[in-house]
PyMOL CGO cylinders between C-alpha atoms (Angstrom):
from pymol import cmd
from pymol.cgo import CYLINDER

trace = [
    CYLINDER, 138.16, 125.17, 105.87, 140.73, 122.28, 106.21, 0.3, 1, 1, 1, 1, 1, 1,
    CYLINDER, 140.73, 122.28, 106.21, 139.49, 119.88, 103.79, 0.3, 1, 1, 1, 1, 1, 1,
    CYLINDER, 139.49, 119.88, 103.79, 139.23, 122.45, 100.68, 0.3, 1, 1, 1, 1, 1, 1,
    CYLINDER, 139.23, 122.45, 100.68, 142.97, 123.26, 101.75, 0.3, 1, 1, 1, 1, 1, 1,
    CYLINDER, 142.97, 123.26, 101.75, 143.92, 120.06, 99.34, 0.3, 1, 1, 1, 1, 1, 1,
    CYLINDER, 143.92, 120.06, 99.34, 141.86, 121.17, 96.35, 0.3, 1, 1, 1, 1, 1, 1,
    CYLINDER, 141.86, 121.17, 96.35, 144.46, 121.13, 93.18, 0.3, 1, 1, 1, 1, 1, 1,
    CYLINDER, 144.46, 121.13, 93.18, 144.19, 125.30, 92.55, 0.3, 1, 1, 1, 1, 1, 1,
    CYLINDER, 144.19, 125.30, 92.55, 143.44, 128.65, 94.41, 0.3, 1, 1, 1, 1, 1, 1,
    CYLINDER, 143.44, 128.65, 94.41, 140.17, 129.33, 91.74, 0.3, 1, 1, 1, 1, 1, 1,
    CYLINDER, 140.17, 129.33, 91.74, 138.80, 125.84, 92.71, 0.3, 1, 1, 1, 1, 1, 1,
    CYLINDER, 138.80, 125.84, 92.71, 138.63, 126.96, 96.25, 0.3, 1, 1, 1, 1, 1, 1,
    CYLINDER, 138.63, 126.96, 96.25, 136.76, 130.71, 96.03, 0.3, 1, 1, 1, 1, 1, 1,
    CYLINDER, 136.76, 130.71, 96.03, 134.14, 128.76, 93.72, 0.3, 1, 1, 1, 1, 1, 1,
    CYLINDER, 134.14, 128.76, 93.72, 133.82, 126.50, 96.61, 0.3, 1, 1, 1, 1, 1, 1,
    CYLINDER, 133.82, 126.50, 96.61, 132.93, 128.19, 99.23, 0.3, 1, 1, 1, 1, 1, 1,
    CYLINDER, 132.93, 128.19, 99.23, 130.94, 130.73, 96.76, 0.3, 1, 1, 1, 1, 1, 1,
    CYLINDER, 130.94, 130.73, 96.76, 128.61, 127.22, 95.84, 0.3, 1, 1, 1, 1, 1, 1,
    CYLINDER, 128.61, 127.22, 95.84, 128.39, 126.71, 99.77, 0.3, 1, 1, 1, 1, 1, 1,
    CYLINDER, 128.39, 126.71, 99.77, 126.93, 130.44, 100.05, 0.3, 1, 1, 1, 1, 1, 1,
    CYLINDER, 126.93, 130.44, 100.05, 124.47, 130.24, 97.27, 0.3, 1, 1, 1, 1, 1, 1,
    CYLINDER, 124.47, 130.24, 97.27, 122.88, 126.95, 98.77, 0.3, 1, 1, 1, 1, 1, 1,
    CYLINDER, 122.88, 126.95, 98.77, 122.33, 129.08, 101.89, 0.3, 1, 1, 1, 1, 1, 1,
    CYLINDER, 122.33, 129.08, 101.89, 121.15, 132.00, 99.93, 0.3, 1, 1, 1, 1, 1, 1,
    CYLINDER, 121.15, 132.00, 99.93, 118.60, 129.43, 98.07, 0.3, 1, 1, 1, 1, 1, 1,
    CYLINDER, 118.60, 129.43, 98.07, 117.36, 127.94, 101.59, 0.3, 1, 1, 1, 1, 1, 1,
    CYLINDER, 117.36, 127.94, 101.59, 116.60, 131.61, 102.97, 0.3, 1, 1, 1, 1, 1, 1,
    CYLINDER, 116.60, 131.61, 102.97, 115.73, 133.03, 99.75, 0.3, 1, 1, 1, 1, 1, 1,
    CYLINDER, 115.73, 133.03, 99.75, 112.59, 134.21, 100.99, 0.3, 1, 1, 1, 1, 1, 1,
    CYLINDER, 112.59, 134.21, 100.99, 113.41, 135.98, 104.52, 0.3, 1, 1, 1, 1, 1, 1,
    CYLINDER, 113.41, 135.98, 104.52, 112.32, 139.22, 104.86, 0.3, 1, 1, 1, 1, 1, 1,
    CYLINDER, 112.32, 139.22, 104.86, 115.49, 140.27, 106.86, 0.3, 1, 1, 1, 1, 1, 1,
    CYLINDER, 115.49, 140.27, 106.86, 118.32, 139.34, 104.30, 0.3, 1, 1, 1, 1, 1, 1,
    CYLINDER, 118.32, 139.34, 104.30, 120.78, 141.58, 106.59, 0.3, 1, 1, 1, 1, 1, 1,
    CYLINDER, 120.78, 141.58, 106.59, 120.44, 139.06, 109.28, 0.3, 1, 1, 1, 1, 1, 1,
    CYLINDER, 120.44, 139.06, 109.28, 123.10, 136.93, 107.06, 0.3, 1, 1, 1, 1, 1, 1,
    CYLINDER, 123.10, 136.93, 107.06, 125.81, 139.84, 106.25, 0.3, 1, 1, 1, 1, 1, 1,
    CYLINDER, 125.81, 139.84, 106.25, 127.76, 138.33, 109.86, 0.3, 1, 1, 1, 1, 1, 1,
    CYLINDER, 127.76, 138.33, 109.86, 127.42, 135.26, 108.44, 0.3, 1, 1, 1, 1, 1, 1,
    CYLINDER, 127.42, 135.26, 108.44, 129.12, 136.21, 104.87, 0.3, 1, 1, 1, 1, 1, 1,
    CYLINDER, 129.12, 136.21, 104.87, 131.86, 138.18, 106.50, 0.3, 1, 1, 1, 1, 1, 1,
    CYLINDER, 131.86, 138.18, 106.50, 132.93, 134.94, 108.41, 0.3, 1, 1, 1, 1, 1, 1,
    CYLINDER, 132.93, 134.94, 108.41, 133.06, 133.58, 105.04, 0.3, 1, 1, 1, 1, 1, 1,
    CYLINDER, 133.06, 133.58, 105.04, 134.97, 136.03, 103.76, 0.3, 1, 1, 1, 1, 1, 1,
    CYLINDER, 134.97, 136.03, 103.76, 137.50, 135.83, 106.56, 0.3, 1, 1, 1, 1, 1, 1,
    CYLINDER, 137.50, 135.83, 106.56, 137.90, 131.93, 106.46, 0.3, 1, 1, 1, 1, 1, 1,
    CYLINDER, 137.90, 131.93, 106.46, 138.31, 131.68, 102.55, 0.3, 1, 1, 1, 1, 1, 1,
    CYLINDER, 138.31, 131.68, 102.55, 141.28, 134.27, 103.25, 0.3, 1, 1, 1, 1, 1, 1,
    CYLINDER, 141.28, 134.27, 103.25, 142.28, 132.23, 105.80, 0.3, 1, 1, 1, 1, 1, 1,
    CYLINDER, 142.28, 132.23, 105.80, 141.89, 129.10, 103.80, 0.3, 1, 1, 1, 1, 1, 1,
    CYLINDER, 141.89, 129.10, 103.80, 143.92, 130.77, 101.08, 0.3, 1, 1, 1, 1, 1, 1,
    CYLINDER, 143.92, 130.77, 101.08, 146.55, 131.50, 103.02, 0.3, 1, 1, 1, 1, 1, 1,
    CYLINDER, 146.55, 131.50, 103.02, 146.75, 128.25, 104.83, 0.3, 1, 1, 1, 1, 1, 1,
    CYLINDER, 146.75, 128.25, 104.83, 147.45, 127.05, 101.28, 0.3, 1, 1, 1, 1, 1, 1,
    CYLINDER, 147.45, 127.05, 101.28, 150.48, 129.46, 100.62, 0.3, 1, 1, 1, 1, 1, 1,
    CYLINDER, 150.48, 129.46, 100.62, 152.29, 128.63, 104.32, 0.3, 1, 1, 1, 1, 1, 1,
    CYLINDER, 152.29, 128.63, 104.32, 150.68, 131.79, 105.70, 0.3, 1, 1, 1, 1, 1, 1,
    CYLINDER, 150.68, 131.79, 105.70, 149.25, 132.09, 109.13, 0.3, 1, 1, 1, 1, 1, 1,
    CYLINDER, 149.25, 132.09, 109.13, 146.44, 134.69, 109.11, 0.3, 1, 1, 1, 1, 1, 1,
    CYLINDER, 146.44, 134.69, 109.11, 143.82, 136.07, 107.03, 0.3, 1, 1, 1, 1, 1, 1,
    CYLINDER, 143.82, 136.07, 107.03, 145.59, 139.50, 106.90, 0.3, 1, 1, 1, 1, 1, 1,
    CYLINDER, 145.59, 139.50, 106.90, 148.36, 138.15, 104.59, 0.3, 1, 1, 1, 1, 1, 1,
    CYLINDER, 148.36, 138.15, 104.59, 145.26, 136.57, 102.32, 0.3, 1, 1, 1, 1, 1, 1,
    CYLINDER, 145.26, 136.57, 102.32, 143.71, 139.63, 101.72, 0.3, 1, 1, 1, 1, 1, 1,
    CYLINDER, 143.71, 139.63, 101.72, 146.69, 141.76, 101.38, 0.3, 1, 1, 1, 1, 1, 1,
    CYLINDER, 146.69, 141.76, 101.38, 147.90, 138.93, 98.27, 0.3, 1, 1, 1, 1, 1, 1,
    CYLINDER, 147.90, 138.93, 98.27, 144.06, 138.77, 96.96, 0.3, 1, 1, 1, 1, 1, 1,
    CYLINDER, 144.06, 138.77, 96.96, 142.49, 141.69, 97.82, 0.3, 1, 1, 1, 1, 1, 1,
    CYLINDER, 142.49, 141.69, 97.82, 139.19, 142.41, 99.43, 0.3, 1, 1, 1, 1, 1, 1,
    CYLINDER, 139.19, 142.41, 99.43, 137.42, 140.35, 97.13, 0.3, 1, 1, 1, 1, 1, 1,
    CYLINDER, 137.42, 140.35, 97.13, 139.73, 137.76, 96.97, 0.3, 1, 1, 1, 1, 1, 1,
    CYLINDER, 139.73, 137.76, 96.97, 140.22, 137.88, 93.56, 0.3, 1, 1, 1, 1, 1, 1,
    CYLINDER, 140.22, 137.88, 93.56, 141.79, 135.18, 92.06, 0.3, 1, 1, 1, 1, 1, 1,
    CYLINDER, 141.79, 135.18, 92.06, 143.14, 134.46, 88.43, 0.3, 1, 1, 1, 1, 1, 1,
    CYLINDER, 143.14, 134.46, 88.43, 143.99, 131.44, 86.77, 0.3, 1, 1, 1, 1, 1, 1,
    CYLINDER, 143.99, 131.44, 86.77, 144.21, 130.28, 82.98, 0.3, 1, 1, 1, 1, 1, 1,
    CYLINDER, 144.21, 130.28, 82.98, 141.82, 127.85, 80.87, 0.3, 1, 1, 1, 1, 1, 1,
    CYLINDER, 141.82, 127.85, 80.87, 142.91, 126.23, 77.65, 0.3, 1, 1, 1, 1, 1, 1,
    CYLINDER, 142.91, 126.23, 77.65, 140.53, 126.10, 75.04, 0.3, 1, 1, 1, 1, 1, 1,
    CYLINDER, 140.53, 126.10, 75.04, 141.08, 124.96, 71.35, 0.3, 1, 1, 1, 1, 1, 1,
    CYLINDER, 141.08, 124.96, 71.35, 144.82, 125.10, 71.38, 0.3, 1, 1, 1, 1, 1, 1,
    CYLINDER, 144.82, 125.10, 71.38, 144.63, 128.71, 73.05, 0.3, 1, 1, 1, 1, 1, 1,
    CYLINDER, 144.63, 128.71, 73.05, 144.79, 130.26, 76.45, 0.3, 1, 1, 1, 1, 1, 1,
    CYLINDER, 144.79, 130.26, 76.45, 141.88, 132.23, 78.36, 0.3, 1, 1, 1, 1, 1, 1,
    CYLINDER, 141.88, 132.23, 78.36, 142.69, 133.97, 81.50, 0.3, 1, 1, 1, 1, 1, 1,
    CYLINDER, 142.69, 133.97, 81.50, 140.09, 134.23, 83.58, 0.3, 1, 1, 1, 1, 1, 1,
    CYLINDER, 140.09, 134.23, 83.58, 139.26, 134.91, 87.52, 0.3, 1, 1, 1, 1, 1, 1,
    CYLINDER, 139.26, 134.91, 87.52, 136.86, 134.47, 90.46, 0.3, 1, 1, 1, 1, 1, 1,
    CYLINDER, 136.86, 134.47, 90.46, 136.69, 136.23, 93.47, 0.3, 1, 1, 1, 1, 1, 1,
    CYLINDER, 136.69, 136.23, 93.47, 134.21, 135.92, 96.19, 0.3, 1, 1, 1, 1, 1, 1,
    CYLINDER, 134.21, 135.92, 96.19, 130.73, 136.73, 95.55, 0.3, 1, 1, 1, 1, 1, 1,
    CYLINDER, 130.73, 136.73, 95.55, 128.08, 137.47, 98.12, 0.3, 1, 1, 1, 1, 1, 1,
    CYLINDER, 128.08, 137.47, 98.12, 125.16, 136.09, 96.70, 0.3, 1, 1, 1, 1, 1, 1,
    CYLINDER, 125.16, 136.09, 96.70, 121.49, 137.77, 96.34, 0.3, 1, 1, 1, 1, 1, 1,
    CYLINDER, 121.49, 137.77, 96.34, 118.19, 137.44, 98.67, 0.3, 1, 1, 1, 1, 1, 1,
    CYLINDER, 118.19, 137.44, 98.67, 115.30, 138.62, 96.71, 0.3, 1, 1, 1, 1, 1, 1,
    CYLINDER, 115.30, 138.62, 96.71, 113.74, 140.39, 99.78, 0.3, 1, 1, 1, 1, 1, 1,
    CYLINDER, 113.74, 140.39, 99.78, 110.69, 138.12, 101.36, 0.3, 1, 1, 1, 1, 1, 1,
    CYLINDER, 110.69, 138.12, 101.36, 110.13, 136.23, 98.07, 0.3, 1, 1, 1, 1, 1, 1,
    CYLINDER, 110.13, 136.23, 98.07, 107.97, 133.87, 100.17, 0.3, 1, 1, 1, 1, 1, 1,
    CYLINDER, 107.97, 133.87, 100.17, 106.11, 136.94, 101.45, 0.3, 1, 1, 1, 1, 1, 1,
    CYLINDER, 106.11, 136.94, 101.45, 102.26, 136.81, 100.98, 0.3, 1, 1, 1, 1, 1, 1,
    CYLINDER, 102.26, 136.81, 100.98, 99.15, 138.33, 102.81, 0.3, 1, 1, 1, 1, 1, 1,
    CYLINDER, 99.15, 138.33, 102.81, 98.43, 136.53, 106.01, 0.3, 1, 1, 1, 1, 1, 1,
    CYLINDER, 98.43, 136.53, 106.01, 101.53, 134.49, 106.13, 0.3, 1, 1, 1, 1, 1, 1,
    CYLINDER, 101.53, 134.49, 106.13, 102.56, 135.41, 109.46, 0.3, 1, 1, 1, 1, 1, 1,
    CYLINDER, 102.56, 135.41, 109.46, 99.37, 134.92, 111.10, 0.3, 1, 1, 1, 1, 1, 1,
    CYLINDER, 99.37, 134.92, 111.10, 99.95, 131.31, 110.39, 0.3, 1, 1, 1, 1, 1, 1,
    CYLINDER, 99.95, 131.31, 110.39, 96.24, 130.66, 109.27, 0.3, 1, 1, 1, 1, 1, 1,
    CYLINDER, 96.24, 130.66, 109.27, 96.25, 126.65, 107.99, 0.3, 1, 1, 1, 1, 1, 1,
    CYLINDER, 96.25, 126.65, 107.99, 93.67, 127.38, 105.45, 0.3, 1, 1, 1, 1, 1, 1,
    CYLINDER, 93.67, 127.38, 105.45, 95.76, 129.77, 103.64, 0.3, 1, 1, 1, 1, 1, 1,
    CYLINDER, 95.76, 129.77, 103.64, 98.98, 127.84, 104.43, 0.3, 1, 1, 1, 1, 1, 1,
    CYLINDER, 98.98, 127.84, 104.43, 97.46, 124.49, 102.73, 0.3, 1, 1, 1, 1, 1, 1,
    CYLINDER, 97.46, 124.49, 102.73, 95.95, 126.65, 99.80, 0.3, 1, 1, 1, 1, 1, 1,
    CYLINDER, 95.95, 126.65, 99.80, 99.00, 128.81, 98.99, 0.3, 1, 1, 1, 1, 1, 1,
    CYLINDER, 99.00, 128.81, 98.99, 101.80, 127.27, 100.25, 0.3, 1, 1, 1, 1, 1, 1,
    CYLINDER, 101.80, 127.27, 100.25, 102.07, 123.94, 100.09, 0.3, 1, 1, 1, 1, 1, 1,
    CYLINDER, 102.07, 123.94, 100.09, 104.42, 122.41, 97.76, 0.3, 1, 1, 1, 1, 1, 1,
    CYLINDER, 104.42, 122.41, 97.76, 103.16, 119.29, 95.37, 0.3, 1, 1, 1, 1, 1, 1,
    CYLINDER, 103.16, 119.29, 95.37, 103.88, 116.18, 96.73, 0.3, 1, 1, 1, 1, 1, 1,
    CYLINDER, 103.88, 116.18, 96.73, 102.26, 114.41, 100.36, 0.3, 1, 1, 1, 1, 1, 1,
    CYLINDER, 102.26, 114.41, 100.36, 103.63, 116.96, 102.30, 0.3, 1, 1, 1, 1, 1, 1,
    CYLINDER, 103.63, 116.96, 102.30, 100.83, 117.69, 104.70, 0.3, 1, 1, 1, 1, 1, 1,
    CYLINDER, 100.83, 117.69, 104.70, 99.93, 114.16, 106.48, 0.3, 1, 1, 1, 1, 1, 1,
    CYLINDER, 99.93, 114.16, 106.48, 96.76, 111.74, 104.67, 0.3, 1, 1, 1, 1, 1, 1,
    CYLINDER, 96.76, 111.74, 104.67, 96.51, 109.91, 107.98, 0.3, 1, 1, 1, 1, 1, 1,
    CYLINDER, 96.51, 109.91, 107.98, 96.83, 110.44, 111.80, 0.3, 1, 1, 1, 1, 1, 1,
    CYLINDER, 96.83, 110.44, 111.80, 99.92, 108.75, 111.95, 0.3, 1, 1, 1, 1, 1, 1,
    CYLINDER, 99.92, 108.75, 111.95, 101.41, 112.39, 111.93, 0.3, 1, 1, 1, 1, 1, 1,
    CYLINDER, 101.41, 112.39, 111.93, 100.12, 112.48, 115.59, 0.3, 1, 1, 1, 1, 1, 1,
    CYLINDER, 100.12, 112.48, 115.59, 100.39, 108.76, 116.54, 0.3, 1, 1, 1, 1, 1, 1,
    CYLINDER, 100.39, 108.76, 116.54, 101.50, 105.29, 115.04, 0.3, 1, 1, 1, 1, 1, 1,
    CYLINDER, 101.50, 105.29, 115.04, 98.39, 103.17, 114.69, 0.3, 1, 1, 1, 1, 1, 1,
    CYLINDER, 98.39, 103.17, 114.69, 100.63, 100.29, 115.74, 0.3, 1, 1, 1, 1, 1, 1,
    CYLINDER, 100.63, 100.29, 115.74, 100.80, 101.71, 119.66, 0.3, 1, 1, 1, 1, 1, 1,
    CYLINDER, 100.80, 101.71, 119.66, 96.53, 100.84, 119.18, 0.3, 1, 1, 1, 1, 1, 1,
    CYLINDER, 96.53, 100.84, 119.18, 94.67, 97.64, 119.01, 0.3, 1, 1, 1, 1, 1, 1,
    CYLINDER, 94.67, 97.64, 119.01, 92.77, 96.64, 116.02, 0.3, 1, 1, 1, 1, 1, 1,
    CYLINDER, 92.77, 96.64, 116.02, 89.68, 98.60, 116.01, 0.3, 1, 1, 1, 1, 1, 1,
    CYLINDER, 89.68, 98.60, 116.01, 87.72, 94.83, 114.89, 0.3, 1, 1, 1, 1, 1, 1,
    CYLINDER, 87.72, 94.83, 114.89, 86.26, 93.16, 117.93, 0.3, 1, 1, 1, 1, 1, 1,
    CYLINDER, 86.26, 93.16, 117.93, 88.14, 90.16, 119.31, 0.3, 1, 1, 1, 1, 1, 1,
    CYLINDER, 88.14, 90.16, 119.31, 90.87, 90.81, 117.51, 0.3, 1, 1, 1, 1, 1, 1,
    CYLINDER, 90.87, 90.81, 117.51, 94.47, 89.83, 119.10, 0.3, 1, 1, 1, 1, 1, 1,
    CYLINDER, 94.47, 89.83, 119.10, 96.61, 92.04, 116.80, 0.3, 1, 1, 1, 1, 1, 1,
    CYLINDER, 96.61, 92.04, 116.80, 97.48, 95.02, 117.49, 0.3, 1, 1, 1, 1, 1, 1,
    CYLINDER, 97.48, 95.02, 117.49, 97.01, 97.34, 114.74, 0.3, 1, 1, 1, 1, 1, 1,
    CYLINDER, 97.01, 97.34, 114.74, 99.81, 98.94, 112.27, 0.3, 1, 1, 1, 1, 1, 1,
    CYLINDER, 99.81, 98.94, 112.27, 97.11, 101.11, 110.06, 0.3, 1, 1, 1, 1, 1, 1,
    CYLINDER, 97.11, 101.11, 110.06, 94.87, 103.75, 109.77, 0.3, 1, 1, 1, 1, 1, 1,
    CYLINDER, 94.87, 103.75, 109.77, 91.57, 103.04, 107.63, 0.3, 1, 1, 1, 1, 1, 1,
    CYLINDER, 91.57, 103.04, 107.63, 89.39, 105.88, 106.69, 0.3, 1, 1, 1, 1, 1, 1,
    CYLINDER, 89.39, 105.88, 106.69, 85.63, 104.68, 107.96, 0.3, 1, 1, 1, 1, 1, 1,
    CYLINDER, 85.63, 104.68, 107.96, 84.60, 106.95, 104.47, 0.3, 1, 1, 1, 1, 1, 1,
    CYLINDER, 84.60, 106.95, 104.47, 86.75, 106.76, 101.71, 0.3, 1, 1, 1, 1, 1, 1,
    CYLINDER, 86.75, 106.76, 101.71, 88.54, 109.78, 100.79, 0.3, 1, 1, 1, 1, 1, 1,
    CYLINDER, 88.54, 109.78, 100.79, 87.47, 109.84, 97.46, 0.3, 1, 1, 1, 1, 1, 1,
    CYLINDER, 87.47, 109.84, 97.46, 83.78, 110.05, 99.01, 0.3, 1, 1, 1, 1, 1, 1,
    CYLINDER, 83.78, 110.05, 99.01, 84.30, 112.61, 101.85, 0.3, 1, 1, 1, 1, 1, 1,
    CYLINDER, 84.30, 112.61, 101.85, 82.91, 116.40, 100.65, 0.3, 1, 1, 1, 1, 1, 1,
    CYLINDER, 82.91, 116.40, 100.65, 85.48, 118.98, 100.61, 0.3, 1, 1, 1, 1, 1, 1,
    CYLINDER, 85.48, 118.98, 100.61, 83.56, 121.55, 101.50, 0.3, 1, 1, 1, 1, 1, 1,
    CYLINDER, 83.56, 121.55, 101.50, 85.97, 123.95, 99.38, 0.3, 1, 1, 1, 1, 1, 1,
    CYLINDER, 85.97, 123.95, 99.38, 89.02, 122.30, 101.20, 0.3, 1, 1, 1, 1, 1, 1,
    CYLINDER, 89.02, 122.30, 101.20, 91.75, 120.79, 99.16, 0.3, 1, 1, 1, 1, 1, 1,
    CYLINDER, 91.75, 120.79, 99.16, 91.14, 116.74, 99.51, 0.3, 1, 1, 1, 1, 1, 1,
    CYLINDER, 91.14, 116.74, 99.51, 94.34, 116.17, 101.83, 0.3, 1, 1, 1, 1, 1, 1,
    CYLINDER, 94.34, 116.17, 101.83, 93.42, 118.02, 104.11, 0.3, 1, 1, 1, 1, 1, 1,
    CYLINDER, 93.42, 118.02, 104.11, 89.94, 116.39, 104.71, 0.3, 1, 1, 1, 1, 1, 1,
    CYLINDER, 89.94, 116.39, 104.71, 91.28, 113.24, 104.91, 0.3, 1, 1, 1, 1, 1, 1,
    CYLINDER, 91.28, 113.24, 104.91, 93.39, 113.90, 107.59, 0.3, 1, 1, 1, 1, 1, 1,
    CYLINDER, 93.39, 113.90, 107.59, 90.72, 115.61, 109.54, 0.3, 1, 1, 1, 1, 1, 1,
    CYLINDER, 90.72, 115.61, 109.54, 88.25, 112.46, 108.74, 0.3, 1, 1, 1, 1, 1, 1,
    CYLINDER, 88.25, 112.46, 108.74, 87.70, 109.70, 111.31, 0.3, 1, 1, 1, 1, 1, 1,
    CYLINDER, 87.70, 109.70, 111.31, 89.72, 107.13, 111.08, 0.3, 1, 1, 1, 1, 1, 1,
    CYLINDER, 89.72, 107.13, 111.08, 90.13, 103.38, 112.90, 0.3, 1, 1, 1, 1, 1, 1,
    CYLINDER, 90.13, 103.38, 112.90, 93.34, 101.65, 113.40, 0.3, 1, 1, 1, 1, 1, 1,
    CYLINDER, 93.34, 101.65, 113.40, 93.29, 98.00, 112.30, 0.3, 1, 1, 1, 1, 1, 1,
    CYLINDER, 93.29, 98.00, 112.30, 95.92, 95.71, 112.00, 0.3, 1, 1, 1, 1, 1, 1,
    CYLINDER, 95.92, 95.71, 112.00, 97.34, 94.29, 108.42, 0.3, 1, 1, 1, 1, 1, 1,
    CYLINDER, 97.34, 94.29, 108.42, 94.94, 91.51, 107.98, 0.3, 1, 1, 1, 1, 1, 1,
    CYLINDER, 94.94, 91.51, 107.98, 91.33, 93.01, 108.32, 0.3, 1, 1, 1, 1, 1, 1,
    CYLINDER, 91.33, 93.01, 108.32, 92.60, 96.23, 106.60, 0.3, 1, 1, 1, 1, 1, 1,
    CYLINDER, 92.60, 96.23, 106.60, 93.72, 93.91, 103.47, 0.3, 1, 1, 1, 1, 1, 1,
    CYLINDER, 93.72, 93.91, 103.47, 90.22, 92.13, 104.12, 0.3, 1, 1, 1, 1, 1, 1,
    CYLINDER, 90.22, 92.13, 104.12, 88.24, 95.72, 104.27, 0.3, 1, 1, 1, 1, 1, 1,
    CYLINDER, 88.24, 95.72, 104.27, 90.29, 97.03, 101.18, 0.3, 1, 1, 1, 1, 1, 1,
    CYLINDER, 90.29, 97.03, 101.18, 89.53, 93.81, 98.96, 0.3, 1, 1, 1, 1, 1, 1,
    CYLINDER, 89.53, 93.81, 98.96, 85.80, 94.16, 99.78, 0.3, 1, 1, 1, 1, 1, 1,
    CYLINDER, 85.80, 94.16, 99.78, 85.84, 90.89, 101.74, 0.3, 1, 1, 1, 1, 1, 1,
    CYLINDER, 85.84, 90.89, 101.74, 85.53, 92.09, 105.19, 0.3, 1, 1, 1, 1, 1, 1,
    CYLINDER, 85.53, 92.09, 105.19, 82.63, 91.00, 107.02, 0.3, 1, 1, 1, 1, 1, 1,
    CYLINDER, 82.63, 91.00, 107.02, 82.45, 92.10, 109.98, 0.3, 1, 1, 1, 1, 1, 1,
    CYLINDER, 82.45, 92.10, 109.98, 80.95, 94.62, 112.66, 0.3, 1, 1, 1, 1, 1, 1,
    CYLINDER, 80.95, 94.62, 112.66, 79.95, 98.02, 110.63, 0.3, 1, 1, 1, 1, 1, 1,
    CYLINDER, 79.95, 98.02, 110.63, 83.07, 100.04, 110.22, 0.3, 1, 1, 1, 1, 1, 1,
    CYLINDER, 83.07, 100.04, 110.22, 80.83, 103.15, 111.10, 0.3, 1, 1, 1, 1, 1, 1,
    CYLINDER, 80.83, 103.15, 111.10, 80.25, 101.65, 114.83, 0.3, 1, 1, 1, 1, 1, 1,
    CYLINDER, 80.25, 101.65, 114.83, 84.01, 100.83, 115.60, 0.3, 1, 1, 1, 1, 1, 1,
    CYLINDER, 84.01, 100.83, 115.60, 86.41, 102.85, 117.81, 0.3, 1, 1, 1, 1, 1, 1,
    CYLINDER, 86.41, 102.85, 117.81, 87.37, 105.84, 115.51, 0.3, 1, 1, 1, 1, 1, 1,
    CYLINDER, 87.37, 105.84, 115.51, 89.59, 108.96, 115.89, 0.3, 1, 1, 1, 1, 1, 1,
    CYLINDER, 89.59, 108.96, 115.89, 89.57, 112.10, 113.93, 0.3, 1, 1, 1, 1, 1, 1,
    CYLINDER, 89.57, 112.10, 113.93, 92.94, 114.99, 114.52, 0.3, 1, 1, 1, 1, 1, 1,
    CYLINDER, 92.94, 114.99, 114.52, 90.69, 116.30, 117.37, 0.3, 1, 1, 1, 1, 1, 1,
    CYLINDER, 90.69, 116.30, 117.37, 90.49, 113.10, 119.32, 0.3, 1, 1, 1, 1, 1, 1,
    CYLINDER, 90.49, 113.10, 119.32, 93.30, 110.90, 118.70, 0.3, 1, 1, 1, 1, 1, 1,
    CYLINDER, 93.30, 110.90, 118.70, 94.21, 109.01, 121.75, 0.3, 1, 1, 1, 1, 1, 1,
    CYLINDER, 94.21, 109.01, 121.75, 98.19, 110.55, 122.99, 0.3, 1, 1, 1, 1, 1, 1,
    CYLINDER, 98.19, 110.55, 122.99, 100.79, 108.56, 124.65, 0.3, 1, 1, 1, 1, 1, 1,
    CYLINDER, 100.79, 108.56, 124.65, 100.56, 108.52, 128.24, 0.3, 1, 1, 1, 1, 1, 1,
    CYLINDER, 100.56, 108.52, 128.24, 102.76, 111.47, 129.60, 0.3, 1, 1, 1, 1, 1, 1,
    CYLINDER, 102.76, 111.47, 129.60, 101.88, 113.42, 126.91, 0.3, 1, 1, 1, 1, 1, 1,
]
cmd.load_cgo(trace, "trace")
């Protein structure tokens, strides 16, 4: 790795590229084939020697592991209240808790169970159908309208729609919905729309929304 070749010491390096492998091992923390990344650690292993060879004028990774050994131990010294610790790091392949993510019916990929038991806090899973298509590629829903709209209005409000043992995001993204533009969704929001019933415009649920043409 060419740009840790200029880090000030040796240690600074191996705790490097052991940081860079524990992200990794954190993002696939719950595979259920942790072997699949051994090739991958090996080439780690082979480019820190490499890397800490580079740094001593040496050419290949042989000459690294025959100065730091298989591990790639290396020691250096802290001060610490007037005295001196010597201490080391060597590389460290990290830990996969085998299929951590693992639960029954995961792989069969069933939504219900996914949104239930899976899905992390936070507006993850879409509220509107702008997952599928930008409102703003539809006119305004509102009759005689020029605009084009730019947002999706729930015909029922969310808060109103029965859940039917289904957590509440999920029902509002499967509710019908009407693309209006800026103005008359500010005017239905603030109660002072007055127009045609919102119940008898154009409206689109995830099972009906209108796709690009080509698509």
């Amino acid at each position: 790795m060419d740009k840790w070749i200029f880090l000030p010491e040796d240690y600074e390096v191996v705790k490097r590229f052991n940081s860079v492998m524990r992200g990794i091992a954190n993002y696939y923390c719950g595979t259920e084939y942790p072997s699949a990344l051994y090739e991958l650690w090996e080439l780690f292993r082979r480019s820190l020697a490499l890397t800490l060879a580079h740094r001593h004028k040496k050419r290949t990774a042989k000459s690294g592991f025959q100065k730091w050994g298989r591990d790639l131990t290396v020691k250096y010294e802290v001060k610490k209240k007037g005295k001196t610790e010597e201490r080391s790091v060597s590389f460290e392949i990290p830990e996969i808790s085998y299929g951590k993510f693992k639960r029954p019916g995961a792989l069969q990929g069933e939504i219900s169970w996914l949104m239930h038991t899976t899905t992390p806090r936070g507006a993850v899973f879409p509220k509107s159908l702008s997952a599928i298509i930008s409102a703003s590629e539809l006119p305004c829903s509102v009759p005689k309208c020029p605009n084009m709209a730019n947002e999706w209005h729930h015909v029922t409000p969310r808060k109103r729609v029965k859940r039917k043992n289904k957590r509440a995001i999920e029902v509002a993204y499967n509710a019908r919905q009407i693309p209006v533009c800026s103005a008359h969704h500010k005017l239905i929001t603030h109660g002072k729309y007055d127009g045609p019933s919102l119940r008898k415009l154009p409206s689109y649920d995830a099972g009906n929304v209108p796709r690009k043409k080509g698509f």
